[in-house]
C-alpha positions in Angstrom: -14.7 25.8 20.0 -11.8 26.2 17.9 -11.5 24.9 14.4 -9.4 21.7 14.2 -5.8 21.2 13.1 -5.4 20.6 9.3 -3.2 17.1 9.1 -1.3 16.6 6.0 0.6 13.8 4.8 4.6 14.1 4.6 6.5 11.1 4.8 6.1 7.6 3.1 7.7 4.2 3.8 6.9 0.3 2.6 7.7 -2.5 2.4 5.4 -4.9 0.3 5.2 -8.0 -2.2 5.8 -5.7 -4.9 8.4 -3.7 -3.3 11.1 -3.4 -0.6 10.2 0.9 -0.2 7.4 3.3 -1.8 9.0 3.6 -5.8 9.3 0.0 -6.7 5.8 -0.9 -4.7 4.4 1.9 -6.9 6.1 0.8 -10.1 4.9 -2.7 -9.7 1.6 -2.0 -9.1 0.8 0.6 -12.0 2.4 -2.1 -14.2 0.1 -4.9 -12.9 2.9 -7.5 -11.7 1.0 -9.8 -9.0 3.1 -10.9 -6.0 1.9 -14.3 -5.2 4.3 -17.3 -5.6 4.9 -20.1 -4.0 5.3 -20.2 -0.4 9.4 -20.1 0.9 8.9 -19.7 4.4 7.8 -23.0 5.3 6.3 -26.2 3.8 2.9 -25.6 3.0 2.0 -29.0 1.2 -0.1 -30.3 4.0 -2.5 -27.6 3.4 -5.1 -26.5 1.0 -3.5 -23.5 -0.4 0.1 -23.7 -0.9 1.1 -19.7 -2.0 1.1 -16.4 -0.5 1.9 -13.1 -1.4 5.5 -13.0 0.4 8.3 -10.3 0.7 10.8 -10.5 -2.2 14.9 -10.4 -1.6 14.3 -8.9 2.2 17.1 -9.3 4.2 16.5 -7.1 7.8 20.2 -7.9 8.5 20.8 -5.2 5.8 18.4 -2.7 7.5 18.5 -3.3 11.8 21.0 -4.0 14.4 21.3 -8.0 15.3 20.4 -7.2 18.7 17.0 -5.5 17.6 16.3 -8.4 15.3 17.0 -11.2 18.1 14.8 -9.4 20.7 11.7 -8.4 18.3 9.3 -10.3 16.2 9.4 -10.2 12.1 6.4 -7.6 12.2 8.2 -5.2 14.7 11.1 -5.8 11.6 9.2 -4.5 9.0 7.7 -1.7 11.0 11.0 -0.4 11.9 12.4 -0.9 8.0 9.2 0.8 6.3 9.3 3.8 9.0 12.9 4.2 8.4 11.5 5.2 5.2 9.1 7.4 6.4 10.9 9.2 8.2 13.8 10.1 5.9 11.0 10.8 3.0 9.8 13.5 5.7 13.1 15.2 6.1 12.0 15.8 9.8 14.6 16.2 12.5 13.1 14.6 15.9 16.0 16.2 17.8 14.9 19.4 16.8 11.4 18.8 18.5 9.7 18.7 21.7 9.7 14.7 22.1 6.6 15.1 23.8 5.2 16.8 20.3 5.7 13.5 18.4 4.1 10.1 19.0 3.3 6.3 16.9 -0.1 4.8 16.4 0.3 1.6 14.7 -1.6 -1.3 14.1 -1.5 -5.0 13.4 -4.0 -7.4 13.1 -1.7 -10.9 14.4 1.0 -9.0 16.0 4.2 -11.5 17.0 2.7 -14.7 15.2 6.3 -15.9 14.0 7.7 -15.9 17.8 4.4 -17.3 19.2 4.8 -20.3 17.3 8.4 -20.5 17.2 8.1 -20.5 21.6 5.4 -22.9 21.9 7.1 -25.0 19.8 10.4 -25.3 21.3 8.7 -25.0 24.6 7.2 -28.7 23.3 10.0 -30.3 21.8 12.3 -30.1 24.6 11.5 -32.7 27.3 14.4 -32.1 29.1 14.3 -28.4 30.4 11.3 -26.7 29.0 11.5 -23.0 29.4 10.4 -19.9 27.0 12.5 -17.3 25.9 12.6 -14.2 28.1 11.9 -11.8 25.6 8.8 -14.5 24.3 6.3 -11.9 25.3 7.7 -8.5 24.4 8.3 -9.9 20.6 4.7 -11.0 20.9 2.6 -8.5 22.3 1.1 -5.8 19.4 2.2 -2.4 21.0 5.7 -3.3 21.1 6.2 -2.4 17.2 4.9 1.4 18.2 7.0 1.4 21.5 10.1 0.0 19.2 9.3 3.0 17.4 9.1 5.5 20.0 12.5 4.1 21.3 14.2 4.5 17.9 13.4 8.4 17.5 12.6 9.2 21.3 9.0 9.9 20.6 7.2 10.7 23.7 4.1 11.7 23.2 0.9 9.5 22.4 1.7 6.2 21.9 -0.4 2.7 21.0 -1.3 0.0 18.9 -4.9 -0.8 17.3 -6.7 -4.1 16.7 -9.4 -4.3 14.5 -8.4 -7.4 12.3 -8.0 -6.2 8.6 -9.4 -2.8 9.4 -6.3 -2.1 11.8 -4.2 0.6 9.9 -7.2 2.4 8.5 -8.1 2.3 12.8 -4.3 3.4 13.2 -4.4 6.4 10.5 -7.6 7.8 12.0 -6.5 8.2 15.4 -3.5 9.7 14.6 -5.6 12.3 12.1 -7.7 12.8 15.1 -5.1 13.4 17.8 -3.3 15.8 15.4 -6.4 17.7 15.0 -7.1 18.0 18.7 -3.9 19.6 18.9 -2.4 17.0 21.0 0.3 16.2 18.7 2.5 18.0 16.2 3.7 14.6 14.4 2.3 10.9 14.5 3.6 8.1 12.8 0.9 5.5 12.2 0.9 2.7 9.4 0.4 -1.1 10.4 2.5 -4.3 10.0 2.0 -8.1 9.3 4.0 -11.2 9.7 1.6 -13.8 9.5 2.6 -16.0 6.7 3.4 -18.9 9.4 2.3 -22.3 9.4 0.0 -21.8 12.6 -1.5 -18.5 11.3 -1.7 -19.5 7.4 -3.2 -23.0 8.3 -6.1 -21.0 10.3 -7.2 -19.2 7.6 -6.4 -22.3 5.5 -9.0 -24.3 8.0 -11.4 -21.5 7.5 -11.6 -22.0 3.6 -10.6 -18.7 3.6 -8.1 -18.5 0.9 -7.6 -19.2 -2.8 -7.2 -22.3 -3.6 -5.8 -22.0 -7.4 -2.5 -24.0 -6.7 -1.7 -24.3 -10.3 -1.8 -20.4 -10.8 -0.8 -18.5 -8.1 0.3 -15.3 -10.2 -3.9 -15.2 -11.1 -5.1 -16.1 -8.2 -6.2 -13.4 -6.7 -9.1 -12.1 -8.8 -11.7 -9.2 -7.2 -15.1 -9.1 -8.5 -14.6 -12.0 -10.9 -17.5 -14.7 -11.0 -14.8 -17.3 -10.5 -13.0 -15.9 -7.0 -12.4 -18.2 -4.8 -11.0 -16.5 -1.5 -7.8 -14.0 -0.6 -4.3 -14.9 -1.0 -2.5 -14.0 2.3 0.3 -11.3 2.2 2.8 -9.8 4.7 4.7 -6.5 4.8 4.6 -2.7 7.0 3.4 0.7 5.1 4.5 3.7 7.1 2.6 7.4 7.0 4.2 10.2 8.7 1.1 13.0 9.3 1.9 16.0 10.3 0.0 19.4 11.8 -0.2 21.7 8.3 0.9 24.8 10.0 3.9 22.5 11.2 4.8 20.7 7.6 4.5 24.7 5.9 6.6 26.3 8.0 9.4 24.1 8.0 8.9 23.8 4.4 7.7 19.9 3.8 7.2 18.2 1.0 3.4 17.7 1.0 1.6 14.3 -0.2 -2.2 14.9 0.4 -4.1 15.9 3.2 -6.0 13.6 5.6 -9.6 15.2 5.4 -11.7 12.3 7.3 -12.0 9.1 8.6 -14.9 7.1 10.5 -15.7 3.2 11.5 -18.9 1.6 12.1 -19.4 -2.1 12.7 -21.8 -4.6 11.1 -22.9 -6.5 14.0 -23.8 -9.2 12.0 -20.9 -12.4 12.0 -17.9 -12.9 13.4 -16.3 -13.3 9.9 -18.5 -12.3 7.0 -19.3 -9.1 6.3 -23.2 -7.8 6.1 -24.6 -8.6 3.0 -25.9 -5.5 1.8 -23.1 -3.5 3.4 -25.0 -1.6 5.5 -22.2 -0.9 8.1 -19.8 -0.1 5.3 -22.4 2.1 3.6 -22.6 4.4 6.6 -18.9 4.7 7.9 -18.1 6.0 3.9 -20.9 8.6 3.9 -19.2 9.3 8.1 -15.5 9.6 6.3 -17.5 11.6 4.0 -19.3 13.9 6.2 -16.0 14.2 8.5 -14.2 15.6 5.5 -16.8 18.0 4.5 -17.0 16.4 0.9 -20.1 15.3 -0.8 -20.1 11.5 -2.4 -19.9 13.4 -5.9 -16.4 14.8 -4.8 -14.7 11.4 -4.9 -12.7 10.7 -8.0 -10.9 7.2 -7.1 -12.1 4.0 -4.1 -9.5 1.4 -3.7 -11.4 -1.3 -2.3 -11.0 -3.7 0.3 -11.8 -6.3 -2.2 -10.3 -9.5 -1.0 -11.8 -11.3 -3.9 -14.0 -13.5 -1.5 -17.2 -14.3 -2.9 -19.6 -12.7 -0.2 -16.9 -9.4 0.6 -16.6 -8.3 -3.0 -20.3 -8.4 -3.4 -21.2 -6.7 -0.1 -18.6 -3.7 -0.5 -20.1 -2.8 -4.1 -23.4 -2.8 -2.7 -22.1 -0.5 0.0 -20.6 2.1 -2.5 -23.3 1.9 -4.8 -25.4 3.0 -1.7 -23.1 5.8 -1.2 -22.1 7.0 -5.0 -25.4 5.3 -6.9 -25.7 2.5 -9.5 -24.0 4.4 -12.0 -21.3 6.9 -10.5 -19.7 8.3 -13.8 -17.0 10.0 -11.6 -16.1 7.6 -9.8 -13.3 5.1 -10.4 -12.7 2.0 -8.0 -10.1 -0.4 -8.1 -8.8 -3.2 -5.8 -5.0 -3.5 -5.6 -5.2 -6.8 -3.6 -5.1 -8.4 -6.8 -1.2 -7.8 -6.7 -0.6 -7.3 -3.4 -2.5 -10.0 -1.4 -4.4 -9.4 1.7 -1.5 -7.7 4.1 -4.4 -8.4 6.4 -3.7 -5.6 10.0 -0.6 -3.7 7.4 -3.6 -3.5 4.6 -5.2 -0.4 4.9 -1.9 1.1 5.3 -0.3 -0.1 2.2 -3.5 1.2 0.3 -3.1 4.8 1.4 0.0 4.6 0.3 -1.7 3.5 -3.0 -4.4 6.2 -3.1 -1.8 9.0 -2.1 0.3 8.0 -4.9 -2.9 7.6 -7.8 -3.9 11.1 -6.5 -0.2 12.7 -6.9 0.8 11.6 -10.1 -3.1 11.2 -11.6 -2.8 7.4 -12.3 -5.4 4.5 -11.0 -3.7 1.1 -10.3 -5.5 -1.5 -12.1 -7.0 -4.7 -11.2 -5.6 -7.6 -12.5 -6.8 -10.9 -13.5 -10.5 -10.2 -13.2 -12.1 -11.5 -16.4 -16.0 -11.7 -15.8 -17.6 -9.2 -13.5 -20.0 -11.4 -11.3 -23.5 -10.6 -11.7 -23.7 -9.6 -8.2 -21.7 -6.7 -8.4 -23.9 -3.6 -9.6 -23.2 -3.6 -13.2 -22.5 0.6 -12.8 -19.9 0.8 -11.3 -16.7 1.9 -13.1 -13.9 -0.8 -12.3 -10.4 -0.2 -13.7 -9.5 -3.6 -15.2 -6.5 -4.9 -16.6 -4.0 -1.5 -17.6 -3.7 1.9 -15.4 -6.2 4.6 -15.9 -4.8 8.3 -16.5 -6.9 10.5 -14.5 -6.9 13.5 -12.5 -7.6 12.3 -8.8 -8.6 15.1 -6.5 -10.3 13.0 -3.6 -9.4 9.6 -3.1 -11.2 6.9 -0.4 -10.0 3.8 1.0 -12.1 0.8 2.7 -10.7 -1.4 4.8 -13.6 -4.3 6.7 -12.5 -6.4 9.2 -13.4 -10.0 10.9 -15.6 -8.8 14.0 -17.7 -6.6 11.5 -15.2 -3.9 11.9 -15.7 -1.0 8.8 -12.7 1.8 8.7 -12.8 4.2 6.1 -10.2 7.7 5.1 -10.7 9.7 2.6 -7.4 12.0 1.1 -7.4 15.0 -1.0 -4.9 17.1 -2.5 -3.7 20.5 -0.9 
């Protein structure tokens, strides 16, 4: 059997809280500014939690055609904006290729909330000639963000969406590694997206006593690990990775990022919405990632966590990596940059490579803000970057992502 492909990482794009592309996300989040405000999009009084982590000064009329924007959903919007990005951070020339060579593997966790409530609500309010809009189910569906995609560079090679709630991107990213590996493509564009700050799909969670419910401080509301969290605080936005075959990237002379060494996913089988509470599941698909990128737990320098700053997922995913690294890892670092951006929920794992690419590039940790008193239930070894950046060389970063179903998706980067 032949050896696999290497698959490297050459293109970035995003478009976050923090951050309408990849320099003022990254800026933002190494200076610890928090995203979460107030919601705009709607009024949120009649529920428990009345802020969100939303996109700042975004205008898509600046960035797509109107007839794109009238016939897709918000979170096809931001797929197309952040892979925009991507793709002129790449320098690659799809022209130049074999379309058949190139493909998109993206993922999102609610897909075309926005339109699905914006139908079935006109659909109610008019008594006179109900009717949907034609296009209510292509804006809706999930794959149509990677087939707008496909369309916009004439990709034709592999092409889906994943689904695996807030593990989505980390689902999206491994795939594409894989299919790249197999030889099966020369170029995959994978990433996630997430519209879902809308009064049907925030009120769910809101139901669920999901959320935070600080209302008087949004800006500290988000607070991983700390005895006092209270639940997420719901963000939207699209991170975009181009990955590319190595031999590919070299010879046409890319700019290099990292390299994608592993990836693996396990599920808890346990509860629809929590997470195990020992983190087994999660425990085994990082020692998997591990094992697929032929590194040992002690070659991990920096974990960005999934770290939600719920009560029972915190506690659970530091059990899990205390499992993996032990009580007392003095190499490792971890930090959880939800505290800034909010849970992008499907576009999560996504934006947090982008994270973990860029602390292992330029040797800085993002912090975690607003965390005051470690919780006695997390293991009191672990080395948690509070408060201000950490300078630190970062030859191997992991990311976790956990998702409602019990779904556990896990990628590990290195340098090249």
């Amino acid at each position: 059997m032949s050896k696999p492909n290497r698959v490297v990482i050459t293109g970035l794009g995003a478009l976050s809280p923090l951050g309408n592309n990849v320099d003022d996300f990254w800026d933002n989040l190494k200076n610890g500014v928090s995203g979460a405000d107030y919601i705009t999009h709607f009024d949120p009084s009649e529920f428990r939690t009345h802020f969100a982590c939303e996109l700042k000064d975004f205008d898509v009329t600046e960035h797509l055609e109107h007839n794109t924007i009238r016939r897709s959903d918000p979170y096809s919007h931001y797929a197309l904006v952040a892979t925009q990005q991507a793709v002129e951070d790449s320098g690659l020339d799809f022209d130049e290729m074999d379309p058949f060579d190139s493909g998109v593997i993206w993922g999102s966790g609610q897909g075309g909330m926005f339109t699905f409530e914006e139908e079935v609500r006109n659909y109610a309010d008019n008594d006179y000639s109900p009717r949907f809009n034609p296009f209510f189910v292509p804006k809706l569906i999930i794959n149509m963000a990677p087939g707008l995609i496909s369309m916009e560079y004439g990709l034709m090679g592999i092409n889906y969406a994943t689904v695996s709630a807030c593990a989505t991107s980390n689902t999206a990213i491994m795939d594409a590694l894989n299919y790249i590996r197999w030889g099966k493509a020369k170029v995959i564009i994978t990433g996630g997206s997430e519209a879902g700050i809308t009064e049907a799909s925030f009120g769910g969670f809101s139901a669920m006593r999901a959320m935070s419910q600080r209302n008087d401080d949004p800006k500290h509301a988000s607070r991983p690990f700390d005895k006092d969290r209270d639940g997420f605080v719901m963000g939207e936005g699209a991170a975009t990775l181009i990955l590319e075959d190595y031999e590919h990237a070299k010879a046409r002379g890319a700019h290099i990022y990292g390299e994608v060494t592993g990836a693996a996913m396990t599920a808890d089988a346990y509860h629809m919405t929590a997470t195990h509470p020992e983190g087994k599941g999660a425990s085994v698909a990082m020692k998997q990632a591990l094992d697929d990128s032929n590194l040992n737990p002690e070659d991990v320098d920096y974990l960005n966590t999934h770290a939600t700053s719920t009560p029972m997922g915190d506690a659970s995913e530091t059990k899990a990596i205390a499992r993996v690294f032990g009580d007392q890892p003095d190499h490792l670092s971890i930090s959880a940059t939800k505290s800034m951006t909010g849970h992008l929920l499907g576009a999560a794992g996504a934006i947090e490579a982008i994270a973990s690419i860029k602390a292992m590039n330029e040797g800085v940790i993002p912090p975690t803000i607003n965390t005051e008193t470690i919780d006695e239930e997390i293991p009191s070894g672990l080395d948690i970057v509070l408060g201000d950046t950490l300078e630190k060389e970062v030859n191997v970063a992991m990311s976790d992502t956990f998702g409602f179903g019990g779904h556990n998706g896990i990628v590990v980067f290195k340098k090249v």
